[in-house]
FINURO-933892 format. One record per residue (C-alpha): residue number from 1; residue in three letters; z, y negated, x. Coordinates in nm, 4 decimals, padded with zeros to 6 digits. Example, Ala and Ser with C-alpha at 12.3 -4.5 7.8 and 13.67 -1.06 7.14 Angstrom:
<rs>
<r seq="1" type="ALA" c3="00.7800" c2="00.4500" c1="01.2300"/>
<r seq="2" type="SER" c3="00.7140" c2="00.1060" c1="01.3670"/>
</rs>
This chain:
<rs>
<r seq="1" type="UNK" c3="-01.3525" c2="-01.9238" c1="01.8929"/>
<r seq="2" type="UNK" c3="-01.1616" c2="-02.2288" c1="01.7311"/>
<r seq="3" type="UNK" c3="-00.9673" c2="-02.2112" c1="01.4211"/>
<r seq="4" type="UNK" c3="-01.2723" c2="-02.4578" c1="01.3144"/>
<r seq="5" type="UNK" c3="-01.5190" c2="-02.1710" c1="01.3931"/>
<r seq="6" type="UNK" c3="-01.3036" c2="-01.9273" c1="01.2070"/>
<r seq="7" type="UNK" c3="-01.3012" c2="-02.1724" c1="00.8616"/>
<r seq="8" type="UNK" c3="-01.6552" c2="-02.2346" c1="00.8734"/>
<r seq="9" type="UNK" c3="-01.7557" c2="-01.8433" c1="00.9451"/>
<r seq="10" type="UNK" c3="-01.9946" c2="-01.7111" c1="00.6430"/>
<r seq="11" type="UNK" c3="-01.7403" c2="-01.4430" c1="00.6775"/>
<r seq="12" type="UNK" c3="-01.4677" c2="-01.3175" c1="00.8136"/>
<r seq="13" type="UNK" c3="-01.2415" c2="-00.9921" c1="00.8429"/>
<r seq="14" type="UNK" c3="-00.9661" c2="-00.8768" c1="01.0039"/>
<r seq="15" type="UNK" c3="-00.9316" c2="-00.4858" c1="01.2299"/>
<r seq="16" type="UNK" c3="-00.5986" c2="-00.3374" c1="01.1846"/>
<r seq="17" type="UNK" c3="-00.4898" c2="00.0373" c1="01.2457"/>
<r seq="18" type="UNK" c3="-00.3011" c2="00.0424" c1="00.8950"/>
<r seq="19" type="UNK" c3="-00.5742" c2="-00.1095" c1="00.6776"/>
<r seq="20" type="UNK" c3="-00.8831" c2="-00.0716" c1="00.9024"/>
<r seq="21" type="UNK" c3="-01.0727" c2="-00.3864" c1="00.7766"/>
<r seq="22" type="UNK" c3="-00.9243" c2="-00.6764" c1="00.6200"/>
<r seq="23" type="UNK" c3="-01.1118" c2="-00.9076" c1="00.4172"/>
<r seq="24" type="UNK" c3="-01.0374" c2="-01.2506" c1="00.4690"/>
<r seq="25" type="UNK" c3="-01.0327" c2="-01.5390" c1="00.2161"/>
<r seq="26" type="UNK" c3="-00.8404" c2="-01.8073" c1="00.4005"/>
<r seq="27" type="UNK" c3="-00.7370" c2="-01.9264" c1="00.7220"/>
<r seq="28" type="UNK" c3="-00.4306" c2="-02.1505" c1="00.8021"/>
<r seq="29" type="UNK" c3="-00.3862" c2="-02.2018" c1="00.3964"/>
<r seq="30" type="UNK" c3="-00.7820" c2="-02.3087" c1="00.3587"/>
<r seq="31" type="UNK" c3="-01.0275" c2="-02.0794" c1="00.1887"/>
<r seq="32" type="UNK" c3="-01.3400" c2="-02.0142" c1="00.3888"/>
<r seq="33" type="UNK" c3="-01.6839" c2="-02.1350" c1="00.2591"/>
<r seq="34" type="UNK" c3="-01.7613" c2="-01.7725" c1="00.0840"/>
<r seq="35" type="UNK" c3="-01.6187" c2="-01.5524" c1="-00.1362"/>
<r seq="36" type="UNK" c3="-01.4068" c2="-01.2737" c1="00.0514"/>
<r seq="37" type="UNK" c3="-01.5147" c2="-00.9708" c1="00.1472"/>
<r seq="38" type="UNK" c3="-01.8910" c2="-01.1159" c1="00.2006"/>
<r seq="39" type="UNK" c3="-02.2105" c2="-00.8878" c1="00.2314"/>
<r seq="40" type="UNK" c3="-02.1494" c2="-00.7809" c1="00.5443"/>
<r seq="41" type="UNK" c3="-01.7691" c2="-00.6837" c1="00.5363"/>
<r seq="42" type="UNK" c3="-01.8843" c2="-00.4873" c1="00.2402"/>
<r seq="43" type="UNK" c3="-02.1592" c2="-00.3198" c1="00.4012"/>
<r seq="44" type="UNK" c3="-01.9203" c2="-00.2116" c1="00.6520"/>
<r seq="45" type="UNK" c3="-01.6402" c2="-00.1081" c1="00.3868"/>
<r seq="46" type="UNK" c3="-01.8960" c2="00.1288" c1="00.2204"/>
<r seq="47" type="UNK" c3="-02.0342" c2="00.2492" c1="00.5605"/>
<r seq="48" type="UNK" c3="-01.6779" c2="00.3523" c1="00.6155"/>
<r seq="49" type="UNK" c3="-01.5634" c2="00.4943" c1="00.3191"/>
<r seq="50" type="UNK" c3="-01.8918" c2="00.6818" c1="00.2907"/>
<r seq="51" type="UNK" c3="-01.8339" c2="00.8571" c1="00.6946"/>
<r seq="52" type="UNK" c3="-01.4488" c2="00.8936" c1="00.6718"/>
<r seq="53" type="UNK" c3="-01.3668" c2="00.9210" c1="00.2400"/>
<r seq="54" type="UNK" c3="-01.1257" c2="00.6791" c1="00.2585"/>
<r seq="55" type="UNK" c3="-01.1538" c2="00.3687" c1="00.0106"/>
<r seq="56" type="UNK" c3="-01.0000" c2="00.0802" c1="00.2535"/>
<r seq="57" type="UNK" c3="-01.0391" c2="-00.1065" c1="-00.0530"/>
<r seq="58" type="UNK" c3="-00.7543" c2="00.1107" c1="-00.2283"/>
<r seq="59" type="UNK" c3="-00.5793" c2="00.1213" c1="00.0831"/>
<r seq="60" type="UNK" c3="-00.5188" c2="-00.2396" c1="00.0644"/>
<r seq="61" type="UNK" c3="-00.4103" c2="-00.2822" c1="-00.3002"/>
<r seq="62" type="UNK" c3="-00.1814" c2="-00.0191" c1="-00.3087"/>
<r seq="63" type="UNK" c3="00.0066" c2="-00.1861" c1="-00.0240"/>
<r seq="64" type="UNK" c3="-00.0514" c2="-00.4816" c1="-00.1475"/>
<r seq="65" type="UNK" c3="00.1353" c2="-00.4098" c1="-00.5145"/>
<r seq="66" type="UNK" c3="00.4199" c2="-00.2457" c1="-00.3169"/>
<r seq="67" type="UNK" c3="00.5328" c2="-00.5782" c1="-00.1262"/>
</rs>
C-alpha cells in the first residue's frame, strides 16, 4: 500500500495493544476523504465494546486529555 492508497482509503484505522483501534483522520498532515472513525471502524468499535465491555472510544480520550 502507498501513502497515496492510505489518503484516498474510505477509511482508515490504526491496531495498537494500548488503544486497540485507532481511528484515523489524517495521514502525513492531510485529512482523508471521510469523516474519522467511518461506518466500518465503528461497526467494529461497537462489536468490540459489546464482546469485551470496554469503550475504546473512552480509552482514547482519556489518554488523549492526559498528554
Amino acid at each position: 500500500m502507498t501513502t497515496f492508497d492510505a489518503i484516498n482509503a474510505d477509511e482508515a484505522f490504526l491496531c495498537t495493544t494500548s488503544f486497540a483501534l485507532l481511528p484515523v483522520g489524517k495521514i502525513n498532515g492531510q485529512t482523508l476523504r471521510k469523516e474519522a472513525p467511518g461506518p466500518l471502524t465503528k461497526k467494529i468499535i461497537d462489536g468490540f465494546r459489546e464482546r469485551v465491555g470496554l469503550d475504546i472510544s473512552d480509552q482514547i480520550i482519556s489518554s488523549l486529555a492526559k498528554s
